[in-house]
C-alpha positions in Angstrom: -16.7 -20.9 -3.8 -16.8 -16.9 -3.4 -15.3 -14.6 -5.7 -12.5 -13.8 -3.9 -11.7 -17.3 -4.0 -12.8 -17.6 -7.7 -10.4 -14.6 -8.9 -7.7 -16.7 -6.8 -8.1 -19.1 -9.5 -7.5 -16.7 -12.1 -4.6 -15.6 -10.6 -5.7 -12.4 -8.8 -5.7 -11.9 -5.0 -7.9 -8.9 -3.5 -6.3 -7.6 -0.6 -8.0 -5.3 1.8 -6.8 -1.3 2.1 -7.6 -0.7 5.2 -7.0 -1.2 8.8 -8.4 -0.6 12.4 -8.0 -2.1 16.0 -11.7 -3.3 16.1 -11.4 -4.7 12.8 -9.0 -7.1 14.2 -10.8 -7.7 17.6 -14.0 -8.3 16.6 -13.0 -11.2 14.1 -14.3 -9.4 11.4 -10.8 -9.6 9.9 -10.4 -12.9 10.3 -14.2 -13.5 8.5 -12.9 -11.5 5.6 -10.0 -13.8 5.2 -12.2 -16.6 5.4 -14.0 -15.0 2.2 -10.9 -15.5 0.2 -9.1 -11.9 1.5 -5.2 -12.7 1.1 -3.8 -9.3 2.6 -4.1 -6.0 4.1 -2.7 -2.8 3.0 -1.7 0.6 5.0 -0.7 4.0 4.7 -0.5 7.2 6.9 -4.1 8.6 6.3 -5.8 4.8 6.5 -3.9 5.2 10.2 -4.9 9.0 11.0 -8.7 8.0 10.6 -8.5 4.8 12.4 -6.1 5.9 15.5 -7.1 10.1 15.3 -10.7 9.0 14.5 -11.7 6.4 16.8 -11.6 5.4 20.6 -10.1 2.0 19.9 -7.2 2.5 20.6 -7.6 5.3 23.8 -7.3 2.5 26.5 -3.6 1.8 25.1 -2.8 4.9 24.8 -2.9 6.2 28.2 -1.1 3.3 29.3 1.6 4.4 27.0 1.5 7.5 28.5 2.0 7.2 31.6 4.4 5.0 30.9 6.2 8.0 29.3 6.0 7.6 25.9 6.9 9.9 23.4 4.2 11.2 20.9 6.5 9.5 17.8 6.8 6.1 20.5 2.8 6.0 21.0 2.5 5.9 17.5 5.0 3.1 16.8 3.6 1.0 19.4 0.1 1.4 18.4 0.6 1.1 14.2 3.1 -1.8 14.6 0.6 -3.1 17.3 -2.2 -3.5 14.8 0.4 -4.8 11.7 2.2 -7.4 13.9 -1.6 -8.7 14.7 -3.0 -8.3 11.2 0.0 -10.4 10.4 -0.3 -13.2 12.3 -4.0 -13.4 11.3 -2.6 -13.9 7.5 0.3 -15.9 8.3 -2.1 -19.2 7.5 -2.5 -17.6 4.3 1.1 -17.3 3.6 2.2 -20.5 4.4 -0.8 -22.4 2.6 0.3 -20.1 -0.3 3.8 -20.9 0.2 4.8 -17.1 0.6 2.8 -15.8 -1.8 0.1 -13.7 -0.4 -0.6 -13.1 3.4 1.0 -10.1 3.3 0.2 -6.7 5.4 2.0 -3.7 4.0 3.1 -0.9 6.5 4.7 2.4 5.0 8.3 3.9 6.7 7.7 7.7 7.5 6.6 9.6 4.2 8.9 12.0 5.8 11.6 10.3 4.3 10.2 9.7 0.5 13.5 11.8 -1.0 15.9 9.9 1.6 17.3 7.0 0.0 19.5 6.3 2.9 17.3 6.8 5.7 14.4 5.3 4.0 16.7 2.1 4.1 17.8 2.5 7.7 13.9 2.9 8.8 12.8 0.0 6.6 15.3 -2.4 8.0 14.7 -1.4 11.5 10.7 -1.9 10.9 10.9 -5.1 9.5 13.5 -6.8 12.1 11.2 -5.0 15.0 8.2 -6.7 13.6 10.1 -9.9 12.7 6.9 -11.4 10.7 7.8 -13.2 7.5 4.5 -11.9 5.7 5.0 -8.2 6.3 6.1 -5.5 3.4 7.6 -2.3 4.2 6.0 0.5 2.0 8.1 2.5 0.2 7.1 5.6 -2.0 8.3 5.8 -5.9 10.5 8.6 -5.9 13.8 8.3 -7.2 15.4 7.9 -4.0 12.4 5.2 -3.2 13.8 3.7 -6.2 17.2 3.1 -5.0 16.3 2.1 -1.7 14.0 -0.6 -3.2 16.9 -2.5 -4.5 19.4 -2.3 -1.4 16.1 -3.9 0.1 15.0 -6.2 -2.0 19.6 -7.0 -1.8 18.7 -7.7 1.6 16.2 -9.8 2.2 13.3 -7.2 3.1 10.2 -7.9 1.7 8.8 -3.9 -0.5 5.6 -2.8 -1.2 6.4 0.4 -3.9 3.8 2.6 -3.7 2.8 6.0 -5.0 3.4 4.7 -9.1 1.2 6.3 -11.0 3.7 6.6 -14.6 4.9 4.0 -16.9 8.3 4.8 -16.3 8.2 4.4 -12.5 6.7 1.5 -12.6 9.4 0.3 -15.1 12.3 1.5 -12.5 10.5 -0.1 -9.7 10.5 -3.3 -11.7 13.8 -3.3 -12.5 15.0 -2.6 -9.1 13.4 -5.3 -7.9 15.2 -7.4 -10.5 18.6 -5.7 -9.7 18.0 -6.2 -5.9 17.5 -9.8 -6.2 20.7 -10.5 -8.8 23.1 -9.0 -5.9 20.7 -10.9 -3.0 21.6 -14.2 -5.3 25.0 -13.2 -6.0 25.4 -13.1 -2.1 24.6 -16.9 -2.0 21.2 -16.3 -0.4 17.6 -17.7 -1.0 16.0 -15.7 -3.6 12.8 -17.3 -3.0 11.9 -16.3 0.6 11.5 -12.0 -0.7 8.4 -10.9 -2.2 7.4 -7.3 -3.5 4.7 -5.8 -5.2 4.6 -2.7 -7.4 1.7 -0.6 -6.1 0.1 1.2 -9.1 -2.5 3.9 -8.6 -5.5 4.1 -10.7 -8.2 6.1 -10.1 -6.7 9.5 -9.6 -5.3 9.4 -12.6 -8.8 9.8 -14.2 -9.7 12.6 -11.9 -7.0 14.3 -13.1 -7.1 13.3 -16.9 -10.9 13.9 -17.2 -11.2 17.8 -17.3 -8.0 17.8 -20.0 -10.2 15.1 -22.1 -12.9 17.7 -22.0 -11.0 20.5 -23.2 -9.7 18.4 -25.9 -13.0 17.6 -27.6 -11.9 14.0 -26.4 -15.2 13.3 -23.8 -15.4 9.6 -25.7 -12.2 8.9 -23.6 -12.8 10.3 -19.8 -13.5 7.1 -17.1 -11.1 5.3 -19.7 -7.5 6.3 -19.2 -6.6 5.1 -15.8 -7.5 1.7 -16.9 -5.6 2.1 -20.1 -2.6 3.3 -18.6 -2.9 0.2 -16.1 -2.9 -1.9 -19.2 0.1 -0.5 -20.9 1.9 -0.9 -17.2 0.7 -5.0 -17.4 2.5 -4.8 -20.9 5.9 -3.6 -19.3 5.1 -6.1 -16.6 5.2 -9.3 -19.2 8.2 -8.1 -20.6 10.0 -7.8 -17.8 9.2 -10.8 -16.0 10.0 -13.3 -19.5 13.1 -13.6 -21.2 16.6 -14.7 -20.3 17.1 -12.2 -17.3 14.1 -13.4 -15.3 14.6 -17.1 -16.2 17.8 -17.2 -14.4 15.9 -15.4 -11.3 13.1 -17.7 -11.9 15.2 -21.1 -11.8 16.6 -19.9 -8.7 13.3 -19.8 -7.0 12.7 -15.9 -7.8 8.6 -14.8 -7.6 7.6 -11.8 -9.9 7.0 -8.8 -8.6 3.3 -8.7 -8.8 1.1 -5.5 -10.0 -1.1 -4.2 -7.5 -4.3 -2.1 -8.4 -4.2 0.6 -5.5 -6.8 3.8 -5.6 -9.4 1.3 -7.0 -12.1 3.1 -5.1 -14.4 4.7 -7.8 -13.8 8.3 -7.3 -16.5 9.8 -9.8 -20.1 8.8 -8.9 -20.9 8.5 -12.3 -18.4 5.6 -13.2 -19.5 2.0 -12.1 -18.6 1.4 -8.6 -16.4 -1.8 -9.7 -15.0 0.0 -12.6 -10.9 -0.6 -11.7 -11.8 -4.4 -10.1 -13.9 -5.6 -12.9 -11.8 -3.9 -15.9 -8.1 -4.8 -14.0 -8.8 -8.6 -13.3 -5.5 -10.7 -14.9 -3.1 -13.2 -13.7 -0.4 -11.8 -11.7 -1.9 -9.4 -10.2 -3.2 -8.4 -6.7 -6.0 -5.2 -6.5 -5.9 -3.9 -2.7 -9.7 -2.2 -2.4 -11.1 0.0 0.2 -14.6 -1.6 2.0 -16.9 0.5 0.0 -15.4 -1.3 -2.7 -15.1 -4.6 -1.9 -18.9 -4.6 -0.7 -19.7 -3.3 -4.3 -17.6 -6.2 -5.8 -19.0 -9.2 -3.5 -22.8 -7.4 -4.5 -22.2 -7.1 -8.2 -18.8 -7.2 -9.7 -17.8 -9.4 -12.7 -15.2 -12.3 -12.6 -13.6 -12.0 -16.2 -10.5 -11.8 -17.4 -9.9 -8.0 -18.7 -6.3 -7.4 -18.7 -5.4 -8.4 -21.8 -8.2 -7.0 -23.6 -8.3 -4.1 -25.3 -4.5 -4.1 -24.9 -4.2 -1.5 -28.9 -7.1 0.2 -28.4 -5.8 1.6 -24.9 -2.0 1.7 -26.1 -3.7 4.0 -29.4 -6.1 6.2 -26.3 -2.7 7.3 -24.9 -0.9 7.8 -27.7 -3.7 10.0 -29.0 -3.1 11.7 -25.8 0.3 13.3 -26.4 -0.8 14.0 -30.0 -3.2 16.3 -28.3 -0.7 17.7 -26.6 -1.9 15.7 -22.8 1.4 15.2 -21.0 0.3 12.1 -19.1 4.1 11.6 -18.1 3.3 15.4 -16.2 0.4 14.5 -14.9 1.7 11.1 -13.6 4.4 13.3 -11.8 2.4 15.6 -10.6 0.0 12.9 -9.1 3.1 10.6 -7.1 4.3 14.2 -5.6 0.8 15.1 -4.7 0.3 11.7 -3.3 3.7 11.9 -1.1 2.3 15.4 0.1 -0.7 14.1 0.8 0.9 11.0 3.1 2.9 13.8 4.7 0.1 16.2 5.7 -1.7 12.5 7.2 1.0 11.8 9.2 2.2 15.1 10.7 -2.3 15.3 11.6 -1.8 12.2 13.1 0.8 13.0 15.1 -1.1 16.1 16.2 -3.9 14.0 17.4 -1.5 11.8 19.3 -0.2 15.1 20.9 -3.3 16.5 21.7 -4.7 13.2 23.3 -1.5 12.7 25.7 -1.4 16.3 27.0 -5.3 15.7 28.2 -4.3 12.5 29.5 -1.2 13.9 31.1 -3.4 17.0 32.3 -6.1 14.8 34.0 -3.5 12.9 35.5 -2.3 16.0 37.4 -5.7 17.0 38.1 -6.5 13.7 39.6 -3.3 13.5 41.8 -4.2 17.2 42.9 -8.6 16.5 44.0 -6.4 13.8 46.0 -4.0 16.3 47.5 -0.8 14.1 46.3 2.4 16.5 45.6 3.9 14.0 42.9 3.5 14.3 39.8 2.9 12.5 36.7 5.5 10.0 35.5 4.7 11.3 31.9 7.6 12.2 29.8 6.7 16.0 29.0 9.1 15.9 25.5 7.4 14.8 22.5 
């Protein structure tokens, strides 16, 4: 048995954060799920390195350009291209797991992370385009990411909520999920057949915490606060998925929104490589890793159950925090905007890229009809 298949067991599935045409073409996808893999996770810069930085997918993109396709269409086609694949790779997962993992998580337009309306419209239209069971439609944790999660979760549509970094995001994320599902019940619908997962960043919170620890006289605590503040989220997570609220979800055939580990690549080199798999592991639970990551885990990471431990001592860490006047609630905020910024600037790069490649496409083309003294020129739609 391997030890993706042995944190299975536990209750923990690793899911991979990261995805790429020749990943899936090569079948070294489908070998990773045959590890014990049980999903795949996206965003706009895992996208800009593998379409902007690679020549997989050059072959289909001139095809879609001189089929006239718009810069924003190319993208589409190619993105959804490589989820509805990935997808159908996991769906033996999913049904073996009856629904719950197998998923592959693709993110609406970070353009639209303080649109609660359209963030809606482009989710719905996503996930009927794909029309896969086992996809999630990625949605940032900003307030308006918030309210869209429920009128989601109300319909049917499976959410990955992403970008939580704070305690009290994740809490509203939970609770939108649990609010989404009372009105998808209350409309006489299966409960069972929607999944979510409540993405919760780690690691950058300890690149940001570490130099205040330092000016604090509180060096004892740096590498140690993303995980507490991971554990206290786990805490929330109990309470909210136990008592008389989620027992009438759960008799209904309701699945918890799991945690997910996300940003679990170690971002200091002087912190154990496994440090947010081996200290996060709990039932529950999914950590989404980058390869570096889950190369470091397969070599040398621990299977033990660490979620529960330690549960006062990092609930007393970042309480000592504020007392030292640390605002981790700031620097929570501060991390989700960042993070939407940061999804922004990967998609507008990406979009470049796109742009750049189908003007020398569309320019050959006219240089090619021209050596061949042809007057008619390229069927490419000039608008972006």
């Amino acid at each position: 048995m391997s030890k993706l298949q042995k944190l299975a067991d536990r209750g923990q599935a690793i899911w991979f954060d990261y995805i790429r045409r020749s990943l899936i073409t090569s079948g070294e996808l489908q070998s990773l799920i045959d590890q014990g893999i049980r999903g795949v996770t996206s965003n706009p810069t895992i996208f800009e390195k593998a379409i902007a930085g690679s020549s997989d997918y050059d072959e289909e993109l001139v095809s879609l350009v001189k089929k006239g396709a718009t810069v924003e269409g190319i993208y589409e086609e190619l993105a959804l291209g490589d989820i509805a694949r990935t997808a159908d790779l996991f769906k033996p997962v999913y049904d073996r797991t009856a629904g719950l993992d197998g998923y592959v998580s693709i993110e609406v337009s970070p353009e639209l992370a303080y649109d609660a309306e359209k963030t809606v419209e482009e989710a719905v239209r996503l996930f009927s385009k794909l029309g896969r069971p086992n996809v999630m439609i990625k949605v940032p944790a900003t307030s308006e990411g918030i309210v869209a999660t429920q009128a989601l979760i109300s319909e049917g549509i499976n959410v990955n909520v992403t970008l939580l970094f704070g305690i009290g995001s994740y809490r509203g994320a939970a609770l939108a999920y649990l609010a989404g599902l009372e009105q998808l019940l209350a409309a006489g619908r299966d409960i069972s057949k929607v999944a979510s997962v409540a993405s919760f960043f780690v690691s950058r919170v300890d690149t940001l915490v570490d130099p205040e620890l330092e000016k604090h006289a509180l060096k004892d605590f740096t590498g140690r606060i993303a995980v507490d503040n991971a554990k206290v989220a786990y805490g929330v997570f109990k309470q909210l998925f136990s008592g008389p609220r989620w027992e009438r979800l759960e008799r209904s055939g309701a699945r918890p929104q799991r945690l997910l580990w996300a940003s679990t690549g170690t971002k200091n080199p002087a912190y154990p490589d496994t440090l947010y798999v081996d200290e996060l592991i709990g039932p529950h639970t999914v950590n989404t890793v980058p390869p570096a990551t889950l190369q470091a885990f397969l070599g040398h990471g621990r299977i033990e159950d660490t979620l529960d431990k330690g549960i006062e001592e990092s609930k007393a860490r970042i309480e000592r925090l504020s007392k030292e006047g640390i605002d981790l609630d700031a620097i929570t905020a501060k991390l989700q905007k960042d993070g939407v910024e940061l999804f922004v600037g990967s998609f507008h790069s990406l979009m470049d890229s796109i742009a750049a490649k189908r003007r020398e496409i569309i320019v050959g083309s006219h240089l090619v009809r021209a050596e061949l003294g042809t007057s008619s020129s390229c069927p490419c739609n000039e608008g972006t």
